[in-house]
DRENTORKOL-3810 file (N, C-alpha, C; in nm, 4 decimals):
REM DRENTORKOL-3810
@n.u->0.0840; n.v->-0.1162; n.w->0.0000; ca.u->0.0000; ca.v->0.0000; ca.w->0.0000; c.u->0.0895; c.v->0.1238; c.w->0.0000
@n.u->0.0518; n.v->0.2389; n.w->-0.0546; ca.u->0.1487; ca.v->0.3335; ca.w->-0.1073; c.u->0.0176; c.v->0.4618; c.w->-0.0368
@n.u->0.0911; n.v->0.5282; n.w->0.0795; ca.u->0.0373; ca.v->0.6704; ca.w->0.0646; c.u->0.1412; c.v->0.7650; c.w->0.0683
@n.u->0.0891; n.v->0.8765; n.w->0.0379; ca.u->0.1276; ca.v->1.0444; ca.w->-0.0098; c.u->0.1235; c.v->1.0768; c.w->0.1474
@n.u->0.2122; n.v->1.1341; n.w->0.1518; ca.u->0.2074; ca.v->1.2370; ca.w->0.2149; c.u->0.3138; c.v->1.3690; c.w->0.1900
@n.u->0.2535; n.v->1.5316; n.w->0.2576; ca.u->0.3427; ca.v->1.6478; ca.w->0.1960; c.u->0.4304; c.v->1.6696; c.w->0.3144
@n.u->0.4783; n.v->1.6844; n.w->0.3436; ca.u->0.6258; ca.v->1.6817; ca.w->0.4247; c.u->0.6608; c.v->1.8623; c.w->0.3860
@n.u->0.5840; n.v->1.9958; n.w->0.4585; ca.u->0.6173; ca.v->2.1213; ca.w->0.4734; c.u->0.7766; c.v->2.1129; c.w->0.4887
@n.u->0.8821; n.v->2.1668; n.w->0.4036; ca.u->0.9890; ca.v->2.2127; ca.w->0.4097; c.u->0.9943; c.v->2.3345; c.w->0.4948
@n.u->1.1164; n.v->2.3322; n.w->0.6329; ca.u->1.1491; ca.v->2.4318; ca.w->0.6575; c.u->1.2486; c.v->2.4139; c.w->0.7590
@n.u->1.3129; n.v->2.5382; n.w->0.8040; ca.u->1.4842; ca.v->2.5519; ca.w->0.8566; c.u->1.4436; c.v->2.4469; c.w->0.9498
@n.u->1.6092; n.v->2.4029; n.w->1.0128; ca.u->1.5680; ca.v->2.3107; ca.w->1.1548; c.u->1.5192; c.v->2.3926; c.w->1.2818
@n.u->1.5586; n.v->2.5386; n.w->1.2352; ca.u->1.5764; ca.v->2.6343; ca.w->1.4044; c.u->1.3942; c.v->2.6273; c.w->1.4028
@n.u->1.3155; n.v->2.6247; n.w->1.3024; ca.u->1.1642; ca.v->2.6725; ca.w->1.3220; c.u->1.1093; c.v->2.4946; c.w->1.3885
@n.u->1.0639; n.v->2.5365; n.w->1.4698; ca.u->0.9806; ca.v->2.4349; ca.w->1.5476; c.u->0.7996; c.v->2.4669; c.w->1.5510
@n.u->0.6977; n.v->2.3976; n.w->1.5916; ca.u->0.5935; ca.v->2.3876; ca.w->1.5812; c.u->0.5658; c.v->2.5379; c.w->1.6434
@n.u->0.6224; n.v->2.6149; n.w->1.7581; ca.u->0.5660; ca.v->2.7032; ca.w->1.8174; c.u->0.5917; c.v->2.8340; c.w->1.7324
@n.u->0.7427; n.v->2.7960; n.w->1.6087; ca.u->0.7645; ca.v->2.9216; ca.w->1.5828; c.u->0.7120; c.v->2.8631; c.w->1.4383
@n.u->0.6059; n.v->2.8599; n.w->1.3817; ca.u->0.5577; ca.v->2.8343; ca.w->1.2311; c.u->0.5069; c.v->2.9612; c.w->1.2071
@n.u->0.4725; n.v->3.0333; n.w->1.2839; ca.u->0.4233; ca.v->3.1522; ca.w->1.2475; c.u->0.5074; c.v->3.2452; c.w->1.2812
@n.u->0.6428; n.v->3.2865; n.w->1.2939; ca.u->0.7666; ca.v->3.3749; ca.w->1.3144; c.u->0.7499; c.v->3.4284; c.w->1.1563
@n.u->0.7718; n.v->3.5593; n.w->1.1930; ca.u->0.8152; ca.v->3.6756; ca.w->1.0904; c.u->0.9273; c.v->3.8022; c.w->1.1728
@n.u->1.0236; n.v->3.7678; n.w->0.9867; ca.u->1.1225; ca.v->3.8482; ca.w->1.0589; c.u->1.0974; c.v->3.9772; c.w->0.9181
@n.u->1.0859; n.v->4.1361; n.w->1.0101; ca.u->1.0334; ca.v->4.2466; ca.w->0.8761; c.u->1.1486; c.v->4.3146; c.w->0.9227
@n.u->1.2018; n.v->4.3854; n.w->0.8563; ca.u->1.2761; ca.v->4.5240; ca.w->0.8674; c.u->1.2738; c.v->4.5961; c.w->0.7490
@n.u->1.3179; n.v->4.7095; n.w->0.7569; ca.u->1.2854; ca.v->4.8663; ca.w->0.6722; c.u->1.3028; c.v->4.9754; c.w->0.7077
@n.u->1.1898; n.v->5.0804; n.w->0.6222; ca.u->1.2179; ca.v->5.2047; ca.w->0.7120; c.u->1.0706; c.v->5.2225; c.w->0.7482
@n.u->1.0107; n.v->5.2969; n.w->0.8241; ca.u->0.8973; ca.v->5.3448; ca.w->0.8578; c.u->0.8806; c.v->5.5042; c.w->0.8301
@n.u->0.8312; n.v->5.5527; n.w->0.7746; ca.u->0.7710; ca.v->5.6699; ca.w->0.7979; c.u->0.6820; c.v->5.7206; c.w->0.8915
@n.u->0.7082; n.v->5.7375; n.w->0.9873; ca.u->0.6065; ca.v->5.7906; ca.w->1.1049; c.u->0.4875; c.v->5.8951; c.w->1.0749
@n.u->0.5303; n.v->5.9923; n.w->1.0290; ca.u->0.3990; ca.v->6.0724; ca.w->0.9597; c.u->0.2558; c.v->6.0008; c.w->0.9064
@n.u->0.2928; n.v->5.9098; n.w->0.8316; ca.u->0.1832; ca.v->5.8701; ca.w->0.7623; c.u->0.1571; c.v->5.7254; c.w->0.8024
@n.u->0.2559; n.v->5.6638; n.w->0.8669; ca.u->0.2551; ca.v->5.4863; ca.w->0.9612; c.u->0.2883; c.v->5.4197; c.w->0.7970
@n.u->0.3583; n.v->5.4760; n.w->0.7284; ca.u->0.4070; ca.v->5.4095; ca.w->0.5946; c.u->0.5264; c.v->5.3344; c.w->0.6420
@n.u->0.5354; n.v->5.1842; n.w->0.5988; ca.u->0.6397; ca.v->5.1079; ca.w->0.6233; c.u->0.6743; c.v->5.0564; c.w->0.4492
@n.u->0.7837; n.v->5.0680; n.w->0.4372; ca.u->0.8401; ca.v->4.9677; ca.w->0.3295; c.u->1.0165; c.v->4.8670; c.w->0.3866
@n.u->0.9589; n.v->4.7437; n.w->0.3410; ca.u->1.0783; ca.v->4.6922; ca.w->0.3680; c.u->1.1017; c.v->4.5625; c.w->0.3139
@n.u->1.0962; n.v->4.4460; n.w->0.4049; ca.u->1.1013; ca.v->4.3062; ca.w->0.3395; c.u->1.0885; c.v->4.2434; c.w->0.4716
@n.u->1.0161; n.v->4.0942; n.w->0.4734; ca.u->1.0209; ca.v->4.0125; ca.w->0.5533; c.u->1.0276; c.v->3.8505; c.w->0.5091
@n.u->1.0616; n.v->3.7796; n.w->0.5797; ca.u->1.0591; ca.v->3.6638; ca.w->0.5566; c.u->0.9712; c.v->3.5647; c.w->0.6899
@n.u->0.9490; n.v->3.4844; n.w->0.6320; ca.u->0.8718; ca.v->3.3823; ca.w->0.6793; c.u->0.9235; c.v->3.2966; c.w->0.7270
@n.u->0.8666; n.v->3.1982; n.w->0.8304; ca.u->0.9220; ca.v->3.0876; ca.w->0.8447; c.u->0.9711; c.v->2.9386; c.w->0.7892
@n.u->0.9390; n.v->3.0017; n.w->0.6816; ca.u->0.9785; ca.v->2.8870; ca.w->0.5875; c.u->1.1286; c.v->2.9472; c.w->0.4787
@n.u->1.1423; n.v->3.0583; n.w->0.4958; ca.u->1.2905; ca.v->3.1558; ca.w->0.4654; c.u->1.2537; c.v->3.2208; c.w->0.3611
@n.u->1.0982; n.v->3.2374; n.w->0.3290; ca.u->1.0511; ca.v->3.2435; ca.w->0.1727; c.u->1.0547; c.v->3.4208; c.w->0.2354
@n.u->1.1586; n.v->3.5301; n.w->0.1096; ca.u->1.1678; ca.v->3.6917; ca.w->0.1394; c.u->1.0806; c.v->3.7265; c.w->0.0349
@n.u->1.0378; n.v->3.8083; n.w->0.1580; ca.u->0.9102; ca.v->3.8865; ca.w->0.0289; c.u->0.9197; c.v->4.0818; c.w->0.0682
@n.u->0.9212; n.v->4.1055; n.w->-0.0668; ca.u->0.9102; ca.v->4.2523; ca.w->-0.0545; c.u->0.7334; c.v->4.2783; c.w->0.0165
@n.u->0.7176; n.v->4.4046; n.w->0.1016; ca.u->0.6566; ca.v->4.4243; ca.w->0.2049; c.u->0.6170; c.v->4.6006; c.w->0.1386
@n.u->0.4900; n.v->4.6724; n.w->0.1670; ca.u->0.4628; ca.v->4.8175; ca.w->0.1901; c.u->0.3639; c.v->4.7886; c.w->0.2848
@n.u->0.3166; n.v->4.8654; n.w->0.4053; ca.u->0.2208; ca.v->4.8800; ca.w->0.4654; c.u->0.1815; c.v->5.0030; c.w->0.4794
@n.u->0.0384; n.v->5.0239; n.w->0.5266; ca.u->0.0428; ca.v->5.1456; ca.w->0.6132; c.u->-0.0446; c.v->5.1084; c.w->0.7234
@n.u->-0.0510; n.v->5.1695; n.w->0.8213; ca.u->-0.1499; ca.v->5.1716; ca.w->0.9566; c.u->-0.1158; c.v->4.9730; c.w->0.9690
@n.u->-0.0173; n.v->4.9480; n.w->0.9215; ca.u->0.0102; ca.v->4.7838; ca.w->0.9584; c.u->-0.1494; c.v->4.6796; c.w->0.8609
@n.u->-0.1781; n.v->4.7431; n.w->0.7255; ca.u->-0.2376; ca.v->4.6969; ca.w->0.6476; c.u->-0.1058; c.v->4.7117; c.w->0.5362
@n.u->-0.1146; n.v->4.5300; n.w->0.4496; ca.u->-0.0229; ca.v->4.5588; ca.w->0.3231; c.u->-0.1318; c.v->4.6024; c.w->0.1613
@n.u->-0.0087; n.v->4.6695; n.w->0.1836; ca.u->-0.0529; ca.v->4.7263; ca.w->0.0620; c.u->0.0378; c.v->4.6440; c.w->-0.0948
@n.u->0.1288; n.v->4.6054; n.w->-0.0476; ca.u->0.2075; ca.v->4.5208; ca.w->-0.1398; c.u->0.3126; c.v->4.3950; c.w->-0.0476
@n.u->0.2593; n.v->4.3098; n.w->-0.1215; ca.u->0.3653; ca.v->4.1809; ca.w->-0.0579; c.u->0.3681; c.v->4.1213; c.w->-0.1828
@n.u->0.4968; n.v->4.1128; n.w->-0.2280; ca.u->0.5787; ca.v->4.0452; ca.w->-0.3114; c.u->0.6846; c.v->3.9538; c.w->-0.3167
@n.u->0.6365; n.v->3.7761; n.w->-0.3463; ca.u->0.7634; ca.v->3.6927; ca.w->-0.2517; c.u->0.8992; c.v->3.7199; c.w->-0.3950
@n.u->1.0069; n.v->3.7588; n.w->-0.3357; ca.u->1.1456; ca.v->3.7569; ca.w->-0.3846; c.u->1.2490; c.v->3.6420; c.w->-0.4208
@n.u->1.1812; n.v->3.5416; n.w->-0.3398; ca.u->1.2323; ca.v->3.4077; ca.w->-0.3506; c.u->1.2608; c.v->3.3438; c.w->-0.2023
@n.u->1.3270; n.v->3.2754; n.w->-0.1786; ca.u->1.4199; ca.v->3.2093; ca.w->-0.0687; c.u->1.5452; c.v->3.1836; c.w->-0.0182
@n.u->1.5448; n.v->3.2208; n.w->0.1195; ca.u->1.7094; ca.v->3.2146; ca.w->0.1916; c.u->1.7357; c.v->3.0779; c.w->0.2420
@n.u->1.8409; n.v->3.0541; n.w->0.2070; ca.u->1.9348; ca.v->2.9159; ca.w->0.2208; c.u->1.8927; c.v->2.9227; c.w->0.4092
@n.u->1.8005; n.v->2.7695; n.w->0.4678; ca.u->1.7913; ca.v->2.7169; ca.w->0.5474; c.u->1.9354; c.v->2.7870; c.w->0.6775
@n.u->2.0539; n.v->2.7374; n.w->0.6558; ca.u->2.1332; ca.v->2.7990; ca.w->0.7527; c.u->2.1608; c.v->2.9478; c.w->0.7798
@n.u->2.1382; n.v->3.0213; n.w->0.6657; ca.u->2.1799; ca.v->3.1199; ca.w->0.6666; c.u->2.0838; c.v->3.2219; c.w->0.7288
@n.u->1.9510; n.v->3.1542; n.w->0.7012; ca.u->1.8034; ca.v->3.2049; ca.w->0.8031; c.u->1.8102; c.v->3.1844; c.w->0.9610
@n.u->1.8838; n.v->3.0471; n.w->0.9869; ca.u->1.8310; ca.v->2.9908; ca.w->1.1192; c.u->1.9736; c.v->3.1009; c.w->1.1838
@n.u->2.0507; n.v->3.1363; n.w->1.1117; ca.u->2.1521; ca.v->3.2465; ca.w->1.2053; c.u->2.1204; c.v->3.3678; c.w->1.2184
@n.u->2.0148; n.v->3.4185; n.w->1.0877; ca.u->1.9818; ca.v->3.5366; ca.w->1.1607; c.u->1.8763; c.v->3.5669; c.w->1.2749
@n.u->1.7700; n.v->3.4550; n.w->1.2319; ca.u->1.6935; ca.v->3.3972; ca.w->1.3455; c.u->1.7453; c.v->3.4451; c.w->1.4860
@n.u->1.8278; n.v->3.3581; n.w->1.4805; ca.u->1.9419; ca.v->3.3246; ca.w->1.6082; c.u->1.9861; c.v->3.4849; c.w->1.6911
@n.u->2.0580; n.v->3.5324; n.w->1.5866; ca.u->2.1465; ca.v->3.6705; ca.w->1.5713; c.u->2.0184; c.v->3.7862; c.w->1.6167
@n.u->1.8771; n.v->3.7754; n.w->1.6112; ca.u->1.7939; ca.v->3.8671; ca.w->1.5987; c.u->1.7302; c.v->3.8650; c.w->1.7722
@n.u->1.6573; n.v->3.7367; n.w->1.7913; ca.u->1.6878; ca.v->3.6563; ca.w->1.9206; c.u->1.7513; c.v->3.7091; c.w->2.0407
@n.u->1.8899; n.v->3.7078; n.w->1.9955; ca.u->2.0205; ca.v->3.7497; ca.w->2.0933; c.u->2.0440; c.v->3.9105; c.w->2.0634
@n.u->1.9863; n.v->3.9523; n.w->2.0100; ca.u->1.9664; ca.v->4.0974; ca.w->2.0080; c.u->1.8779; c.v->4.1380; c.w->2.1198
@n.u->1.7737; n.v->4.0868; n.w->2.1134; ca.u->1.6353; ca.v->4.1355; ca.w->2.1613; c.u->1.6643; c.v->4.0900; c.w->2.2611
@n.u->1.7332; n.v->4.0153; n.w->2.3314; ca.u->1.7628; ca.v->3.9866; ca.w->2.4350; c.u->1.8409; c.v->4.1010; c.w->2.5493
@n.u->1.9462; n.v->4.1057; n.w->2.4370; ca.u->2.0491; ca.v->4.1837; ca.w->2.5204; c.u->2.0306; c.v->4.3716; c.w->2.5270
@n.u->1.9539; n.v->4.4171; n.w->2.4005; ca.u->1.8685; ca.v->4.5353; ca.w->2.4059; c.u->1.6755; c.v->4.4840; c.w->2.4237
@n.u->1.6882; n.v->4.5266; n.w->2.5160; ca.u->1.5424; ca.v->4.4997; ca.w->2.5469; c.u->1.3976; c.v->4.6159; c.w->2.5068
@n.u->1.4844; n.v->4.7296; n.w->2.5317; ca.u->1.3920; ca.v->4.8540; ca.w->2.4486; c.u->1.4748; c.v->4.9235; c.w->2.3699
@n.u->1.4699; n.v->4.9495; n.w->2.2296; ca.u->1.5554; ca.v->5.0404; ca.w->2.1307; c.u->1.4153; c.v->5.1256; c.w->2.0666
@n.u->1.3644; n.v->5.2307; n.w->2.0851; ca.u->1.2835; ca.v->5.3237; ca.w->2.0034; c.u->1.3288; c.v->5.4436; c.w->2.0158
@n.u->1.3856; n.v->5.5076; n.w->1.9282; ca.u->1.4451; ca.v->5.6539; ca.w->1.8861; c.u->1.3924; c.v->5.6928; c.w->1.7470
@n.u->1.2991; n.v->5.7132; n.w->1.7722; ca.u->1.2446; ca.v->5.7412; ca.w->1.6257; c.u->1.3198; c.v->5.8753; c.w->1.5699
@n.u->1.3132; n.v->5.8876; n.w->1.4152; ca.u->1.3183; ca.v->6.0102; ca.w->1.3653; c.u->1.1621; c.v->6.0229; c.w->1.2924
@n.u->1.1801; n.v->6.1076; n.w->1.1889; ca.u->1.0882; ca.v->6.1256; ca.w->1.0116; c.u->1.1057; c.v->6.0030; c.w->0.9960
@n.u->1.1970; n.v->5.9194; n.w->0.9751; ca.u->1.2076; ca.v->5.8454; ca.w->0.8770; c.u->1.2624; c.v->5.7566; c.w->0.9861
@n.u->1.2300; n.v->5.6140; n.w->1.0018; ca.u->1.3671; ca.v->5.5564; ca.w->1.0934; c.u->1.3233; c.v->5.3874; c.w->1.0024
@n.u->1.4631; n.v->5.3334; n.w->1.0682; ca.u->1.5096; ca.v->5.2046; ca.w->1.0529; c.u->1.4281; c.v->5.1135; c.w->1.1837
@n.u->1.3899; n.v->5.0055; n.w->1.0858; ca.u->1.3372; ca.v->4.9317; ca.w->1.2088; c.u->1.3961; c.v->4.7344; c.w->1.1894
@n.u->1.4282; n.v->4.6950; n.w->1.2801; ca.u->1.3561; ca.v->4.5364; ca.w->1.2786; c.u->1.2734; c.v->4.4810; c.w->1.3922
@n.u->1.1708; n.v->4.3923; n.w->1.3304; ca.u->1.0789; ca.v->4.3183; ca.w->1.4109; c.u->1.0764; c.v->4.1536; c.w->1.4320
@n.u->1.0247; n.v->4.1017; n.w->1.5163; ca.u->1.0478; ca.v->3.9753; ca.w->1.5228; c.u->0.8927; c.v->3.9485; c.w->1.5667
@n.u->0.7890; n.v->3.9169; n.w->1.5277; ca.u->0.6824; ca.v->3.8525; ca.w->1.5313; c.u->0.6167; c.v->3.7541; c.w->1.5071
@n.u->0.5567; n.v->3.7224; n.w->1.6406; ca.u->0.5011; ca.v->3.5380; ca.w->1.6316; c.u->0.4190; c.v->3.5732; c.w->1.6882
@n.u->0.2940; n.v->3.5428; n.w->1.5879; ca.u->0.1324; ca.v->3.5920; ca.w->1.6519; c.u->0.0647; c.v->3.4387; c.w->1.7663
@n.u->0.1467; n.v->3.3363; n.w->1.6779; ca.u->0.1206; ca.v->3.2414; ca.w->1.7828; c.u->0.1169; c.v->3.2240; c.w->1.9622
@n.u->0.2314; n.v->3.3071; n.w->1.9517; ca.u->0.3026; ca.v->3.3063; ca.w->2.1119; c.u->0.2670; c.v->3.4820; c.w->2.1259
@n.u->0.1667; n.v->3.5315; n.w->2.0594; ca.u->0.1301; ca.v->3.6461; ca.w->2.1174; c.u->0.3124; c.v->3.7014; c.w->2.1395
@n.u->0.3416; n.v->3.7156; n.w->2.0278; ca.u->0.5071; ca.v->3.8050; ca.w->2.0201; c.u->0.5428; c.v->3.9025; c.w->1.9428
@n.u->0.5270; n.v->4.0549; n.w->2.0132; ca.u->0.5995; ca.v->4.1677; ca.w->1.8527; c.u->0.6872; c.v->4.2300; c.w->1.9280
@n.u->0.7992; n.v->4.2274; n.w->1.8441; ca.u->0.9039; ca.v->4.2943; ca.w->1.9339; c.u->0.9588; c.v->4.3826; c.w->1.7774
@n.u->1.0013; n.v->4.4966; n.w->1.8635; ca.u->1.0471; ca.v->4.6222; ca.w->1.7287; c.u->1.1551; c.v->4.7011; c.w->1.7910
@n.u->1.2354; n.v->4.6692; n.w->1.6982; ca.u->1.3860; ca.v->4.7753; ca.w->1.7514; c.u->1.3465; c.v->4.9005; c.w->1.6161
@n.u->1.3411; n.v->4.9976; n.w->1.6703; ca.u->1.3075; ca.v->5.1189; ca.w->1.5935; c.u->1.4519; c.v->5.2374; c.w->1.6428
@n.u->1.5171; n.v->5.2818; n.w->1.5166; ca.u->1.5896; ca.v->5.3869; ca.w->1.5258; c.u->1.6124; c.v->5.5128; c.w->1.4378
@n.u->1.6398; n.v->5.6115; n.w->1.4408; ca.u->1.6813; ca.v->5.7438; ca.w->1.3510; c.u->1.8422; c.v->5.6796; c.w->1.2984
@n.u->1.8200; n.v->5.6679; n.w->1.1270; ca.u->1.9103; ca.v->5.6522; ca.w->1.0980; c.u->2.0401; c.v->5.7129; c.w->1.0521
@n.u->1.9983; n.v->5.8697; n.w->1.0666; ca.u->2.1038; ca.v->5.9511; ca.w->1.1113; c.u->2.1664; c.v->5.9444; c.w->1.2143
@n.u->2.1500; n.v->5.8701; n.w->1.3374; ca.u->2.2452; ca.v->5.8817; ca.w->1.4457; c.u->2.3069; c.v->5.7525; c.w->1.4649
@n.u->2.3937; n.v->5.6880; n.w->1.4634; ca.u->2.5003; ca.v->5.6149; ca.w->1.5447; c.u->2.5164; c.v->5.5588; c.w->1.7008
@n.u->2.3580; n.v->5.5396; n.w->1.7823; ca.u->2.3826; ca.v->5.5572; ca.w->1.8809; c.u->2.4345; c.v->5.3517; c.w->1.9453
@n.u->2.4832; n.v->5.3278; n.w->2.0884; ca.u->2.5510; ca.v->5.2533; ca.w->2.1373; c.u->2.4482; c.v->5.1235; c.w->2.1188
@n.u->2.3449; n.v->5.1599; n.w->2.1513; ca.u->2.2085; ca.v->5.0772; ca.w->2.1784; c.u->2.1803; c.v->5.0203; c.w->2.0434
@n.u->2.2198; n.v->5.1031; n.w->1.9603; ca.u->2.1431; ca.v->5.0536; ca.w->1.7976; c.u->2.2299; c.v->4.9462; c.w->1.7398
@n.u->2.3833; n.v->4.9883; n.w->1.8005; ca.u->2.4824; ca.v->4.9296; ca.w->1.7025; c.u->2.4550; c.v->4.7688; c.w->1.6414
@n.u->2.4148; n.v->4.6643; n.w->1.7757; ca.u->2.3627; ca.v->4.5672; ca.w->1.6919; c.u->2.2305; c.v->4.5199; c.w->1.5948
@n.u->2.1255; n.v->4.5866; n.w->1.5747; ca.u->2.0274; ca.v->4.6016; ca.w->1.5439; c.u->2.0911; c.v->4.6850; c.w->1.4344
@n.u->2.1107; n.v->4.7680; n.w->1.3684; ca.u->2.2190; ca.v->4.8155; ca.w->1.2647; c.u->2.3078; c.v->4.7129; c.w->1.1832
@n.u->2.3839; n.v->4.6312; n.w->1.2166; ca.u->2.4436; ca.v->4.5507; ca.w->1.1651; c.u->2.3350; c.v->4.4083; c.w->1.1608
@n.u->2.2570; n.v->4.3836; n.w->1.2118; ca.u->2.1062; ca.v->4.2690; ca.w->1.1879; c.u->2.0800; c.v->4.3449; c.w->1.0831
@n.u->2.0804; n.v->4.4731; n.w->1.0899; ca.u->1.9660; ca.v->4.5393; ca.w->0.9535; c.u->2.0644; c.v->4.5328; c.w->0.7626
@n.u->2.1941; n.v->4.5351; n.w->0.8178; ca.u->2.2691; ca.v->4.5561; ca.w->0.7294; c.u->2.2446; c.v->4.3879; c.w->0.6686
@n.u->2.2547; n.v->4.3140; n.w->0.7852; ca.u->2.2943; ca.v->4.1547; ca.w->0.7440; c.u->2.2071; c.v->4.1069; c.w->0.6807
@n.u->2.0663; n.v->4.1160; n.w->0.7535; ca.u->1.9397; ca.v->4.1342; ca.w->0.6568; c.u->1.9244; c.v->4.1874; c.w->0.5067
@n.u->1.9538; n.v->4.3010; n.w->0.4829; ca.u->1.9503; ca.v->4.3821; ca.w->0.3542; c.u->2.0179; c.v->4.3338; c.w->0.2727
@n.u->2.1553; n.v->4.2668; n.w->0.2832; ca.u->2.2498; ca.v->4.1488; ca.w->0.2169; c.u->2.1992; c.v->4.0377; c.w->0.1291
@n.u->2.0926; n.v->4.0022; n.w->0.2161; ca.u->2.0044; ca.v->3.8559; ca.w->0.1673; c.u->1.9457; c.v->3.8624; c.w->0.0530
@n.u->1.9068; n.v->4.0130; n.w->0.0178; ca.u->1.7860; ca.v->4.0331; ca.w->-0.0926; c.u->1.8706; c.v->3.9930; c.w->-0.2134
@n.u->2.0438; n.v->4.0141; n.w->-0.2043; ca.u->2.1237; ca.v->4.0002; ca.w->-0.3015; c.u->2.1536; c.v->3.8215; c.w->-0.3350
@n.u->2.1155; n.v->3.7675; n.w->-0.2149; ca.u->2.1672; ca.v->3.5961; ca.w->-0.2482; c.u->2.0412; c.v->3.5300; c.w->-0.2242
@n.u->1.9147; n.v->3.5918; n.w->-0.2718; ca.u->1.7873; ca.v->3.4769; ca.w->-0.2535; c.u->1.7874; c.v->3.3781; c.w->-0.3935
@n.u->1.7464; n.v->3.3155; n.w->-0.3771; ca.u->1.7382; ca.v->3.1838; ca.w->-0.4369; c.u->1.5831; c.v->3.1864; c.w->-0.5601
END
């Protein structure tokens, strides 16, 4: 006897609790609650992102990030939020990343003015840089 079954592909770091993890970063416009940026899913699938008032207005998937190279920023984003626990310095315009899991009731947002350089941002800055990298090696 022969059955089918679909076997969901995805990183090893995502487990049953985190199937619904989204990782977004960008910039926000505060004036108008305009976000543009990119997020990926738990399955590593990057998709270009616009919102406003946290309604999309455009989601566009870009393709997919190589399994390891997700479960480190995962990781890397994680150990951020850990070790800065509140980062909001808004400007006009600021830099943000988020880590959200509606499952586990989870939004966490490092928000900064990306004119300033400050101590608090520095890793959340380099997550944002490492992030922005990816759009160049999706699959």
């Amino acid at each position: 006897m022969l059955s089918c079954s679909s076997k969901i592909s995805r990183p090893e770091c995502i487990n049953e609790d985190l199937e619904d993890l989204l990782i977004r970063w960008g910039k926000l416009i505060l004036e108008n609650r305009y976000l543009e940026g990119y997020e990926i899913d738990s399955k590593a699938n990057l998709y270009e992102v616009k919102l406003q008032n946290q309604n999309y207005l455009l989601k566009v998937k870009k393709g997919k990030i190589d399994f390891a190279t997700y479960c480190g920023l995962v990781s890397n984003i994680r150990n951020e939020f850990l070790n800065v626990q509140a980062l909001h310095s808004p400007g006009d315009t600021s830099h943000f990343v988020e880590y959200i899991n509606n499952s586990l009731n989870t939004y966490l947002r490092a928000l900064w003015n990306p004119k300033f350089q400050t101590v608090l941002s520095k890793g959340f800055r380099e997550i944002y840089d490492s992030l922005s990298m990816q759009i160049n090696y999706i699959k």
